[in-house]
One Martini backbone bead per residue (centre of mass of N, CA, C, O) as a GRO file, in nm:
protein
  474
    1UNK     BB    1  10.828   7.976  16.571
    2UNK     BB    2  10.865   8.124  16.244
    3UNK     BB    3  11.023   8.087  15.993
    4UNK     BB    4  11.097   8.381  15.786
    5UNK     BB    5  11.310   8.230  15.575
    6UNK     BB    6  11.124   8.011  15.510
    7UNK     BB    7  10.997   7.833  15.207
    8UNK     BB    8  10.758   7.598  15.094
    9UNK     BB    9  10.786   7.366  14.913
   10UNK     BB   10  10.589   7.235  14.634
   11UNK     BB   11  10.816   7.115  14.430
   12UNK     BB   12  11.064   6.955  14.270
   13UNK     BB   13  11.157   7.219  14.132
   14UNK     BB   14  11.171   7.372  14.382
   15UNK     BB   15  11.413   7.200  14.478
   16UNK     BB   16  11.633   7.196  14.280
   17UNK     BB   17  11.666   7.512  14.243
   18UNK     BB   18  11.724   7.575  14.608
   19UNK     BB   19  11.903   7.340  14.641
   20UNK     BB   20  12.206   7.364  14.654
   21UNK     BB   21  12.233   7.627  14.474
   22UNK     BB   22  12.084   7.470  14.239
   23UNK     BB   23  12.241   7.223  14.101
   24UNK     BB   24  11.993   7.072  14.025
   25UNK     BB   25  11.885   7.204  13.801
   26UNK     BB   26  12.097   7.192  13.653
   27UNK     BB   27  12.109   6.828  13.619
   28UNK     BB   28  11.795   6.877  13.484
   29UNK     BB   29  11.899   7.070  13.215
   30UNK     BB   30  12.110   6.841  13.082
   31UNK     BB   31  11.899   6.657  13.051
   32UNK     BB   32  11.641   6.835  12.909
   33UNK     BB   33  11.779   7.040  12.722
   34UNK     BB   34  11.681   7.258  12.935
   35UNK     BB   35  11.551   7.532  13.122
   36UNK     BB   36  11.457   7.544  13.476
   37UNK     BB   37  11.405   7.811  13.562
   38UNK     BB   38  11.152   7.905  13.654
   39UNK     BB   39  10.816   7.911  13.538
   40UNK     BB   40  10.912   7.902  13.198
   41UNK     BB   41  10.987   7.599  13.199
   42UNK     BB   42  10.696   7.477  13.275
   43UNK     BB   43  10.485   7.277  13.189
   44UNK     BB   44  10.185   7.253  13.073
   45UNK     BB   45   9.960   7.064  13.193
   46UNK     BB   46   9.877   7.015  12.858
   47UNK     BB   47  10.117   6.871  12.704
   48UNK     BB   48   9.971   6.556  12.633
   49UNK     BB   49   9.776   6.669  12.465
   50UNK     BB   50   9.975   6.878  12.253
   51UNK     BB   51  10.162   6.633  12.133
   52UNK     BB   52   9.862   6.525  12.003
   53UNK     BB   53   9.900   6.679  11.738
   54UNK     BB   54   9.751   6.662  11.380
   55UNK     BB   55   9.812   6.888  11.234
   56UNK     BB   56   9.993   7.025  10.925
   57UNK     BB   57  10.090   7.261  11.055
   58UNK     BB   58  10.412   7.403  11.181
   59UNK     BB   59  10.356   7.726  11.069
   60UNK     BB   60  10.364   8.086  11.040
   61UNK     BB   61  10.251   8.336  10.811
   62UNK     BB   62  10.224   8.645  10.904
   63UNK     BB   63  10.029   8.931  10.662
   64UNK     BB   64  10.025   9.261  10.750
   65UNK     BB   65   9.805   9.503  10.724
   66UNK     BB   66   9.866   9.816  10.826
   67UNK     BB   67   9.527  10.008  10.856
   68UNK     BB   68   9.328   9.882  10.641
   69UNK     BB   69   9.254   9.698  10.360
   70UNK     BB   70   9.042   9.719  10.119
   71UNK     BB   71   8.777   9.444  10.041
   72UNK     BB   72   8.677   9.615   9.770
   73UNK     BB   73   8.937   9.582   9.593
   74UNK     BB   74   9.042   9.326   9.610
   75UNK     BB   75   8.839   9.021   9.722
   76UNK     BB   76   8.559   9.186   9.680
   77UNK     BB   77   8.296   9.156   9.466
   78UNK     BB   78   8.126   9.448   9.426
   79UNK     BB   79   7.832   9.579   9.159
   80UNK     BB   80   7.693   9.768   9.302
   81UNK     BB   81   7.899  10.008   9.376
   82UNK     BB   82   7.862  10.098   9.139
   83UNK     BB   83   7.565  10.193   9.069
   84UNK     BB   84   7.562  10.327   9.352
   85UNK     BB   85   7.752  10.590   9.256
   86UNK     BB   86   7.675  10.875   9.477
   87UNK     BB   87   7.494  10.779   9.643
   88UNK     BB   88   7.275  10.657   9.940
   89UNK     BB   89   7.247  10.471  10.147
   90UNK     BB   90   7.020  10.241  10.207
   91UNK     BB   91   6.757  10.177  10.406
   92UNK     BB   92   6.806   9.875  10.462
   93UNK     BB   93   7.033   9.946  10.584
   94UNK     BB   94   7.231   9.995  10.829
   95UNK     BB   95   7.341  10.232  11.025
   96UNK     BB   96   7.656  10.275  11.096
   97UNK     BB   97   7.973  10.284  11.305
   98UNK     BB   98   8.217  10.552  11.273
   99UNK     BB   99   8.528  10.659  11.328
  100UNK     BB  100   8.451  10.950  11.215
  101UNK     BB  101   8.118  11.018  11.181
  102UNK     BB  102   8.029  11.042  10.867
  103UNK     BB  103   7.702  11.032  10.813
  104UNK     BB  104   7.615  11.027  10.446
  105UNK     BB  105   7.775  10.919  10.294
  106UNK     BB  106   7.869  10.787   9.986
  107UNK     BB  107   7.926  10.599   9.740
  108UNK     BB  108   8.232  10.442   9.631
  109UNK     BB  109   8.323  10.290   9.386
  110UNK     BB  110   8.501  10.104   9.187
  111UNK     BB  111   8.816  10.099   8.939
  112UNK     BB  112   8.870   9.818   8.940
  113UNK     BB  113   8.945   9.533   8.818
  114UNK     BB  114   8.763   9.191   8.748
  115UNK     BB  115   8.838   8.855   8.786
  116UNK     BB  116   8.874   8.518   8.746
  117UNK     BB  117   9.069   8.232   8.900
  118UNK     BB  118   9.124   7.993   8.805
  119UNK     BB  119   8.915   7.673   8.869
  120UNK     BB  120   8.776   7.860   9.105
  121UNK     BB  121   8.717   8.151   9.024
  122UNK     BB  122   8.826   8.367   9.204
  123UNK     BB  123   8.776   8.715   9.290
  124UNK     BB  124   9.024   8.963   9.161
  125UNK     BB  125   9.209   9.246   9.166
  126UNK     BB  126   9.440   9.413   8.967
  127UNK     BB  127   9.632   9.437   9.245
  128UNK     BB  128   9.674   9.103   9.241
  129UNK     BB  129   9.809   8.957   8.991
  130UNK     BB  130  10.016   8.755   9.139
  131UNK     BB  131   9.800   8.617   9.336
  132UNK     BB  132   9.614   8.497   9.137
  133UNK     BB  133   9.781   8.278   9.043
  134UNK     BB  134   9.677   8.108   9.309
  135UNK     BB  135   9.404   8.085   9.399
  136UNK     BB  136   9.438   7.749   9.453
  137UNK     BB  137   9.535   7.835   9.721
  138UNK     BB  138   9.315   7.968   9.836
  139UNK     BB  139   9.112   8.120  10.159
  140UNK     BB  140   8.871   8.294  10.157
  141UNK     BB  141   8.712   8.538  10.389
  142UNK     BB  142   8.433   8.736  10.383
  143UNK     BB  143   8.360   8.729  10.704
  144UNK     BB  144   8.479   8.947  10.899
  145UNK     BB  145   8.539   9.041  11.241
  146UNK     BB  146   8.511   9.299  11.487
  147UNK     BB  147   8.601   9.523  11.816
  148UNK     BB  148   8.751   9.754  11.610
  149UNK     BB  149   8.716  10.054  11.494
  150UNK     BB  150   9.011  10.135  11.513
  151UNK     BB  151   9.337  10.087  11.550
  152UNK     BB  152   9.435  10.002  11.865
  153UNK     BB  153   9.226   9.786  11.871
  154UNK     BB  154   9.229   9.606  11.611
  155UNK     BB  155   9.530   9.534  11.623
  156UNK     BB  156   9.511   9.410  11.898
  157UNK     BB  157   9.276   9.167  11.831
  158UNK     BB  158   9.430   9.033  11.622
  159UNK     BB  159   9.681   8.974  11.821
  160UNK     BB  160   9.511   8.901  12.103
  161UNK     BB  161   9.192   8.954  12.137
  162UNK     BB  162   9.194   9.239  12.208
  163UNK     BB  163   9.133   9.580  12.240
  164UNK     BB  164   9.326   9.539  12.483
  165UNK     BB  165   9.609   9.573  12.686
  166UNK     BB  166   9.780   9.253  12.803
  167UNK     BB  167   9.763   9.006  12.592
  168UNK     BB  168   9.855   8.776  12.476
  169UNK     BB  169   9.974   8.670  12.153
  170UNK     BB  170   9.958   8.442  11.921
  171UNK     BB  171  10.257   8.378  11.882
  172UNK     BB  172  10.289   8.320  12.206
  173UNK     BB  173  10.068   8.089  12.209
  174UNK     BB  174  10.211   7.885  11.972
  175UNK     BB  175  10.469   7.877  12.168
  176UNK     BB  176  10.354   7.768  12.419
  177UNK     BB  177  10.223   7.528  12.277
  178UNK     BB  178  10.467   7.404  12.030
  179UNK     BB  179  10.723   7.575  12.051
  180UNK     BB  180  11.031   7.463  11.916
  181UNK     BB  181  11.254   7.337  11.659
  182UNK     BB  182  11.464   7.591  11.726
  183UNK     BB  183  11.699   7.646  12.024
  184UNK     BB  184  11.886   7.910  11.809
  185UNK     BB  185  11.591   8.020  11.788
  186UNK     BB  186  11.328   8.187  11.752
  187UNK     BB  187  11.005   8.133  11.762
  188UNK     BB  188  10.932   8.446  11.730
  189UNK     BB  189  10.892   8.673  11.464
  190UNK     BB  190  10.943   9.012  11.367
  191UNK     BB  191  10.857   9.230  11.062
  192UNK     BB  192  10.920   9.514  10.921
  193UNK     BB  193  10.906   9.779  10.648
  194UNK     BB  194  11.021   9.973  10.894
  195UNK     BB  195  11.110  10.216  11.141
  196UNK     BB  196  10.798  10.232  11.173
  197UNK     BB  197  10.556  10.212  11.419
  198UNK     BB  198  10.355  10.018  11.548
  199UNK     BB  199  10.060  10.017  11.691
  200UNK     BB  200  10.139   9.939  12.039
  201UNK     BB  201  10.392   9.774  11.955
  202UNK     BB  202  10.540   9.538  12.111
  203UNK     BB  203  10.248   9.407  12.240
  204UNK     BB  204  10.162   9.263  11.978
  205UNK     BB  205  10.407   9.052  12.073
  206UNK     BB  206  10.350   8.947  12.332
  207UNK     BB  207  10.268   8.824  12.643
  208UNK     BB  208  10.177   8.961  12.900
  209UNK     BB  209  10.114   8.723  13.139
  210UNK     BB  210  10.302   8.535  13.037
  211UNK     BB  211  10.597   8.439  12.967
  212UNK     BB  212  10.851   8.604  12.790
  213UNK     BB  213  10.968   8.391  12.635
  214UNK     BB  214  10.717   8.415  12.390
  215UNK     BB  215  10.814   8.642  12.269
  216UNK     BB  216  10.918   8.841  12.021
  217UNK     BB  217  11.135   8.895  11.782
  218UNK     BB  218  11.252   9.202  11.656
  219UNK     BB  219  11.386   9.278  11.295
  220UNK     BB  220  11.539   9.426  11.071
  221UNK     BB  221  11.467   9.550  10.825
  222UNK     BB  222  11.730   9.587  10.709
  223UNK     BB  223  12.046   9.455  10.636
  224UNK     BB  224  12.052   9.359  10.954
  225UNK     BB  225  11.838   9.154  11.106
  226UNK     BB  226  12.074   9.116  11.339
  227UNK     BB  227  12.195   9.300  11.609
  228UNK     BB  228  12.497   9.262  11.774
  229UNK     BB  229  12.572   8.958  11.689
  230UNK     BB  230  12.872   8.983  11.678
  231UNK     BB  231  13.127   8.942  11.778
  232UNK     BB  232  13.396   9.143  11.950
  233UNK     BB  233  13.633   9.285  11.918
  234UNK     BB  234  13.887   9.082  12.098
  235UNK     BB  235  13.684   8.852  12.140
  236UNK     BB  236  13.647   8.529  12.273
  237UNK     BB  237  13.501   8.296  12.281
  238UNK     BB  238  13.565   8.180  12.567
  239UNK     BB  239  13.523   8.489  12.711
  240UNK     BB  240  13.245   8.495  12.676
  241UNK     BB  241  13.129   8.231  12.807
  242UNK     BB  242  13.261   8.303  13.072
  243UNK     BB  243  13.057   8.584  13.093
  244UNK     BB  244  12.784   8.447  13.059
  245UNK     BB  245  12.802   8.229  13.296
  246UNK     BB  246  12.879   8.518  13.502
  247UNK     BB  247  12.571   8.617  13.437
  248UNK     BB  248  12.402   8.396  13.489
  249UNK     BB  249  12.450   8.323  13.790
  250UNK     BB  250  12.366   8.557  13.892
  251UNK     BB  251  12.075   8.587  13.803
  252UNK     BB  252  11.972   8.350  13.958
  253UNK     BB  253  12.000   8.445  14.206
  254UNK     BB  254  11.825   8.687  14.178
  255UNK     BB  255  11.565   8.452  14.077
  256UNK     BB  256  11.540   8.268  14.340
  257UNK     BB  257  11.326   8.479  14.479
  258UNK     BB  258  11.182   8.533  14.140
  259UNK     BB  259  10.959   8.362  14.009
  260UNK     BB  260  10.733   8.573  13.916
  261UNK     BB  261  10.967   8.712  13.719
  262UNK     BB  262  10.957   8.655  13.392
  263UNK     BB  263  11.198   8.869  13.298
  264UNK     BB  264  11.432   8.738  13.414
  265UNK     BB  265  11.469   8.466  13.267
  266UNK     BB  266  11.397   8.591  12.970
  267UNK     BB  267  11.705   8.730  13.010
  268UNK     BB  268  11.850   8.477  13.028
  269UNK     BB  269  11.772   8.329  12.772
  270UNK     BB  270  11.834   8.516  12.595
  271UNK     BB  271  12.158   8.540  12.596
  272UNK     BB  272  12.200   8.211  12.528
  273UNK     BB  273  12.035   8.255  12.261
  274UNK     BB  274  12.260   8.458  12.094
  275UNK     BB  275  12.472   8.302  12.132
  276UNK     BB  276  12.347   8.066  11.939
  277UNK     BB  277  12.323   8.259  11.714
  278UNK     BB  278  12.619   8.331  11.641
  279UNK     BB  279  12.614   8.034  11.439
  280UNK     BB  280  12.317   8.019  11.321
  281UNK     BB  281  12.168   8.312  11.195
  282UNK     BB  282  12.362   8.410  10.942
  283UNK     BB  283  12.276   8.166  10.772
  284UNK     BB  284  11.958   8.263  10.764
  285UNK     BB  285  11.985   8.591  10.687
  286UNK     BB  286  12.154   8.523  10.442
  287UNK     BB  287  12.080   8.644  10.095
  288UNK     BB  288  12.323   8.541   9.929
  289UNK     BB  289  12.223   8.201   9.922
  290UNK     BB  290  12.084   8.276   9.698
  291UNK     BB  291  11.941   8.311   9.379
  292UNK     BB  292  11.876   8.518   9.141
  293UNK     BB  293  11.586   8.368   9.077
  294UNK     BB  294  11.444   8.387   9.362
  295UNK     BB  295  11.480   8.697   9.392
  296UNK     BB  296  11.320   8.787   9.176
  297UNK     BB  297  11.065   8.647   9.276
  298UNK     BB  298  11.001   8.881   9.505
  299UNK     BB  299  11.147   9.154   9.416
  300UNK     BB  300  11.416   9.256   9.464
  301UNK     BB  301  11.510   9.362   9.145
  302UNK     BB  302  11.235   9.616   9.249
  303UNK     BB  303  11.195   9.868   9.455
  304UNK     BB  304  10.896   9.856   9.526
  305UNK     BB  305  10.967   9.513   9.636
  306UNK     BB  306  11.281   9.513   9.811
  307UNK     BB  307  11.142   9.496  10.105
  308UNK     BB  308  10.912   9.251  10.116
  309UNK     BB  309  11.078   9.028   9.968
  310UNK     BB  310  11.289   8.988  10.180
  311UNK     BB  311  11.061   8.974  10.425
  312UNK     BB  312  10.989   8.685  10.293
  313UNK     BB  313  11.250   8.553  10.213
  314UNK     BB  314  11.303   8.503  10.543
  315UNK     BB  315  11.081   8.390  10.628
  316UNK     BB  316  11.132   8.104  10.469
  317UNK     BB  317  11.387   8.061  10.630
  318UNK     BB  318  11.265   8.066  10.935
  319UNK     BB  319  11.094   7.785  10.842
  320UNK     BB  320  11.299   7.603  10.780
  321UNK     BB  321  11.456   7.667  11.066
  322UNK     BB  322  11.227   7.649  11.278
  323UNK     BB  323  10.994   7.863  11.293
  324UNK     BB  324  10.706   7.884  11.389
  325UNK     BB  325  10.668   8.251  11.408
  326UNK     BB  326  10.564   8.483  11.140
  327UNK     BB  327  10.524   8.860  11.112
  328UNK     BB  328  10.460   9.057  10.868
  329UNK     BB  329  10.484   9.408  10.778
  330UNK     BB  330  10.277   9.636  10.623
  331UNK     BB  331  10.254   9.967  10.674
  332UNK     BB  332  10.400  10.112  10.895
  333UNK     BB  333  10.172  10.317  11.078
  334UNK     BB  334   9.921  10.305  10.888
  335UNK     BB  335   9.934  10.282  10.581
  336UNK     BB  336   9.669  10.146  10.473
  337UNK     BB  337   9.514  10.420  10.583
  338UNK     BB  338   9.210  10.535  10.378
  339UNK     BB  339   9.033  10.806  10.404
  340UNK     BB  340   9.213  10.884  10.157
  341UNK     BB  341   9.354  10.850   9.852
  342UNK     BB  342   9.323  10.541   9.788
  343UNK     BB  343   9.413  10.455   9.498
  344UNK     BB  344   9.708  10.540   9.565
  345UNK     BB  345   9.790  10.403   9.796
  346UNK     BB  346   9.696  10.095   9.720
  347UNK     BB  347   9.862  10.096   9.482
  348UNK     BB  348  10.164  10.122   9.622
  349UNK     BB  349  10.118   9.841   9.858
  350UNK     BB  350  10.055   9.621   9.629
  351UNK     BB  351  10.289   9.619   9.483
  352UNK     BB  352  10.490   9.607   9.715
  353UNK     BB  353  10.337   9.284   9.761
  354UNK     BB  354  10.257   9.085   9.563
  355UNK     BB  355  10.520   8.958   9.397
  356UNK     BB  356  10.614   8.876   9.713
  357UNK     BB  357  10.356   8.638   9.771
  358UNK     BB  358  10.354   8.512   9.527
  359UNK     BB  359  10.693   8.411   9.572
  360UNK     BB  360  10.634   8.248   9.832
  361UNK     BB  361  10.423   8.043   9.735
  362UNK     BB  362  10.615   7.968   9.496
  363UNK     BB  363  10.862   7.862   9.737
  364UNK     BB  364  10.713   7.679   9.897
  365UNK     BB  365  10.587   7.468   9.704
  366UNK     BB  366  10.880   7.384   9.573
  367UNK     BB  367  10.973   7.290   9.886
  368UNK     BB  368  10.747   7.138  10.064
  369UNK     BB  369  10.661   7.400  10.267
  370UNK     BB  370  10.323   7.465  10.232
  371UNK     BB  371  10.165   7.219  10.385
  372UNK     BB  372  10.318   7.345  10.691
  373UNK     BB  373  10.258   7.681  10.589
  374UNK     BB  374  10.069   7.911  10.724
  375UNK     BB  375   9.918   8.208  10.527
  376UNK     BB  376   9.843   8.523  10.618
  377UNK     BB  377   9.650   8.771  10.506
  378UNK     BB  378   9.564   9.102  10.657
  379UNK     BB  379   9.413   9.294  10.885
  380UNK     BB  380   9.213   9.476  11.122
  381UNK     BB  381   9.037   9.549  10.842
  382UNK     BB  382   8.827   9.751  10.662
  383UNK     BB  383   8.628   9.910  10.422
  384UNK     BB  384   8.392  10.131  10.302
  385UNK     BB  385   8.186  10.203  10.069
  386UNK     BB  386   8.169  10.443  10.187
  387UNK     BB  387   8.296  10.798  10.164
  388UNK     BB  388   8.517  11.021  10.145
  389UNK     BB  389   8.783  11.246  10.130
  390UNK     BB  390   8.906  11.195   9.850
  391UNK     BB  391   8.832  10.883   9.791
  392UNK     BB  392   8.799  10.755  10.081
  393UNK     BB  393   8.770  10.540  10.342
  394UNK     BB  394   8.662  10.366  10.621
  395UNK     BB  395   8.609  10.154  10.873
  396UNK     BB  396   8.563   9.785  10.869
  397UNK     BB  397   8.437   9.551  11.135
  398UNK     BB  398   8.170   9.414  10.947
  399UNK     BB  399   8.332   9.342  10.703
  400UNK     BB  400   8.589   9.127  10.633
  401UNK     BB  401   8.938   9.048  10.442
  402UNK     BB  402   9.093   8.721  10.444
  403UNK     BB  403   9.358   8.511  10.382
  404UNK     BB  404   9.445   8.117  10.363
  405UNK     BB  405   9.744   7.923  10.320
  406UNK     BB  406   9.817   7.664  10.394
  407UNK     BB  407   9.833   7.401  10.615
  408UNK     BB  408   9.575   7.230  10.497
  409UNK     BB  409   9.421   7.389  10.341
  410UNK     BB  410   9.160   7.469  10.131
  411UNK     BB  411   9.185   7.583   9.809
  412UNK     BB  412   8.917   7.753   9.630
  413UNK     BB  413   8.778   7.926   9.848
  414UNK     BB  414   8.476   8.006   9.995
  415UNK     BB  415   8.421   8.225  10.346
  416UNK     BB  416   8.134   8.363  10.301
  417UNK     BB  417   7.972   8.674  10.369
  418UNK     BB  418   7.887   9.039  10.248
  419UNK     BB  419   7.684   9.210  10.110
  420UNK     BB  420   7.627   9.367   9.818
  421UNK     BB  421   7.829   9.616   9.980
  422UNK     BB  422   8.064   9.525  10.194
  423UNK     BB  423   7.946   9.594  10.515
  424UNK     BB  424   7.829   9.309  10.589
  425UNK     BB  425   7.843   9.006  10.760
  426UNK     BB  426   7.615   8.711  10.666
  427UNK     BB  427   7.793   8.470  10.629
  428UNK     BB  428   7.971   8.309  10.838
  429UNK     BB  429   8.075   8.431  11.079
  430UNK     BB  430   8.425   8.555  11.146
  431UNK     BB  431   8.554   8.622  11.431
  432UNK     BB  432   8.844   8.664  11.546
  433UNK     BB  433   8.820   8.408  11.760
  434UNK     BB  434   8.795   8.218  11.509
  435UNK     BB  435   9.042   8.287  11.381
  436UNK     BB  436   9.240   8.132  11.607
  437UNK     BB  437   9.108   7.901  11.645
  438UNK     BB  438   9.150   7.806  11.382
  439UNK     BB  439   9.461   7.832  11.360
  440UNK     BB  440   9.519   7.596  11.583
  441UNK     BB  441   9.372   7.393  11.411
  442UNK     BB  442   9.607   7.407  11.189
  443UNK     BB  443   9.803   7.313  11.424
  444UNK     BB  444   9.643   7.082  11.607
  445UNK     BB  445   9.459   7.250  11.808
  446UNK     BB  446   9.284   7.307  12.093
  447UNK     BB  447   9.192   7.577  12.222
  448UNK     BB  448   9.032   7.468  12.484
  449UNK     BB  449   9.331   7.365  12.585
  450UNK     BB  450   9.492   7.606  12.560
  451UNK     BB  451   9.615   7.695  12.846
  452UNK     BB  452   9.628   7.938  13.080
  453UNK     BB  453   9.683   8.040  13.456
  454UNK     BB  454   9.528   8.353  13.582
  455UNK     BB  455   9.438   8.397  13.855
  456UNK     BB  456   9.273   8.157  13.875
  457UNK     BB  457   9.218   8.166  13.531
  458UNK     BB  458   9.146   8.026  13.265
  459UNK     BB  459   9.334   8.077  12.939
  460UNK     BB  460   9.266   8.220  12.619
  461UNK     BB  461   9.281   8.362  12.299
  462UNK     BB  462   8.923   8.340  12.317
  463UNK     BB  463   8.812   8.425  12.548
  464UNK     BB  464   8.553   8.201  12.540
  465UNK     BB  465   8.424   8.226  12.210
  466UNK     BB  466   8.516   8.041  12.020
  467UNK     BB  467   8.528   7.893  11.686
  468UNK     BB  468   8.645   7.655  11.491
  469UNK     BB  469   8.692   7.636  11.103
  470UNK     BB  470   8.712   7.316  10.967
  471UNK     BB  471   8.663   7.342  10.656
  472UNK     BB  472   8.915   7.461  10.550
  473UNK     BB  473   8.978   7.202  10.536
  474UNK     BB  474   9.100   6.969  10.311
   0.00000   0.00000   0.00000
């Protein structure tokens, strides 16, 4: 008769955890300076694949505009808007399908202002003026596409590549693939720019099926960006270890048969990460110990600009502290999405991130720490020539515009485009699933590589259907 509790060792590592209460596990993550608990330990088939990546990048500052900035009033100059502006699209047109389905609207004029900047020229809207003087660092990419319509899929394939949720985020993505640089902060760090909810929530930057390890880390917008990180008055750091300790004990024993349950290690995780920030990250999120002539370049000393400005200069600190991935929201909520009243809505929201990211982009090369960081761009999607009520347009997720900067990227260039009208990407289309392919391609990987497996299915970020766009690299 077969014995029903005991169950077949598979793994050395499953033999560590499990033999003498697990204490081979202990002196083999003493070894390897990290936990070895769980499935979250192990590491991906392709290690060593991936440990001999080449990429320039070796951070991501994702810059996501939620709700969808246009594309036609950023970065995206077509003088037939204004030519044609009050009439019905052409017949040549393919008629859209759009999110509120108002179809027959006439096309709405763009009022901003275009320069060329740079000496690459590249075409920019007075709504970025500062963003204008680096043109010679952007790669703007004008053929964006998208297979979210609305809001809850657009954000949702932009953060994890599909429109429905459930699937690892970018960011998690890309901690799975290398790790962290610094085992005392998150490797995945989110800020808002309010206490108001991101579209989808926290799914945005989880892991889905992935161990929970990898999911980001959300920081407060507020002035205390990491909250009851301070020990507790009359608490000893030994009382603390102690009881962490003891806490840890517990955990593992209870996950020590829920090898499956990739929830508990990354609470036990959680824990001891924690308590090492406590040492770690208060000196790296005090921005007091800025000058103030920093301060002034993000635009601290600004209301307009002092809540983007500051998680900006935030940003930039924890890619010097070696977190791999941050990705900072403005106007979250859909603060973007300008069904109506375009004007003042984009105007008030330009103005509150351009000086802010001018200065990152110009505090990151002064710092030689732009060239290993990628900084990127962009919305869930853009906007319609067709106008809406009260001068808004629509969403559009057939043709709309991201730029990257740093990270190995060729500055000064143009990527794609899109009809003469900003409807339709039409030269060089890249699908979502091509930006996240390039993402990683300039972090030195190969996206075909990068799998995970669930449920006997290779998985990718891409979900077998990308392909990096190589040439954006300089």
């Amino acid at each position: 008769m077969p014995c029903h509790n005991y169950d077949p060792v598979r793994s050395r590592r499953e033999f560590l955890r499990t033999a003498g209460c697990g204490f081979g596990a202990v002196a083999l993550s003493a070894l390897l300076g990290q936990p070895v608990l769980g499935q979250t330990a192990v590491l991906p088939a392709n290690a060593a694949a991936l440990a001999k990546r080449a990429g320039k990048a070796k951070h991501v500052i994702f810059l996501f505009m939620e709700g969808g900035p246009s594309h036609l009033d950023t970065f995206d100059y077509k003088p037939l808007l204004n030519q044609l502006d009050g009439q019905k699209l052409p017949a040549s047109f393919k008629e859209p399908i759009l999110a509120m389905g108002e179809s027959g609207n006439p096309i709405l004029g763009s009022k901003r202002q275009w320069c060329q900047h740079g000496e690459s020229g590249l075409w920019v809207s007075d709504w970025f003026p500062h963003v204008a003087a680096h043109a010679d660092d952007l790669a703007v990419i004008k053929s964006c596409v998208s297979d979210g319509i609305n809001h809850a899929g657009g954000v949702c394939q932009m953060n994890t590549g599909s429109v429905f949720g459930g699937r690892p985020s970018l960011g998690a993505w890309v901690s799975y693939g290398i790790g962290t640089e610094n085992k005392d902060l998150p490797g995945f760090v989110v800020i808002k720019d309010s206490e108001k909810e991101v579209i989808n929530g926290a799914r945005n930057w989880g892991t889905g099926f992935m161990p929970a390890v990898h999911q980001g880390v959300e920081f407060s917008p507020d002035g205390v960006p990491i909250r009851y990180l301070d020990t507790p008055k009359g608490l000893t750091a030994e009382r603390q270890r102690d009881k962490l300790d003891l806490l840890g004990q517990l955990n593992r024993m209870h996950a020590a048969d829920r090898t499956d349950n990739t929830e508990l290690e990354a609470r036990i995780r959680s824990y001891e990460l924690a308590y090492r920030m406590q040492a770690e990250a208060p000196g790296v999120v005090d921005l007091r110990r800025e000058t103030a002539a920093t301060k002034a370049l993000y635009g601290l000393d600004e209301k307009e600009t002092a809540v983007f400005g500051r998680n900006c200069l935030l940003a930039r600190r924890l890619v010097e502290h070696g977190v791999r991935f941050v990705q900072l929201y403005s106007g979250a909520g859909s603060g973007w999405d300008s069904h109506s009243a375009l004007e003042p809505n984009h105007s008030r929201l330009c103005r509150s991130v351009d000086k802010p990211i001018a200065g990152l982009l110009a505090d990151l090369k002064s710092r030689g720490l732009l060239d290993e960081t990628l900084v990127i761009w962009g919305g869930e999607f853009g906007r319609t020539p067709m106008s809406e009520q009260n001068g808004g347009r629509d969403h559009n997720p057939t043709g709309f515009t991201m730029w990257m900067a740093g990270g190995g990227v060729r500055g000064g260039q143009v990527i794609g485009a899109t009809d003469d009208l900003g409807l339709y990407a039409v030269k060089d289309k890249l699908h979502v699933h091509d930006l996240h392919a390039t993402i990683l391609h300039l972090l030195g990987l190969d996206h075909t590589k990068v799998v995970y497996r669930h449920q006997g299915r290779p998985e990718r970020i891409d979900q077998n259907e990308g392909r990096a766009y190589t040439k954006i690299v300089g």
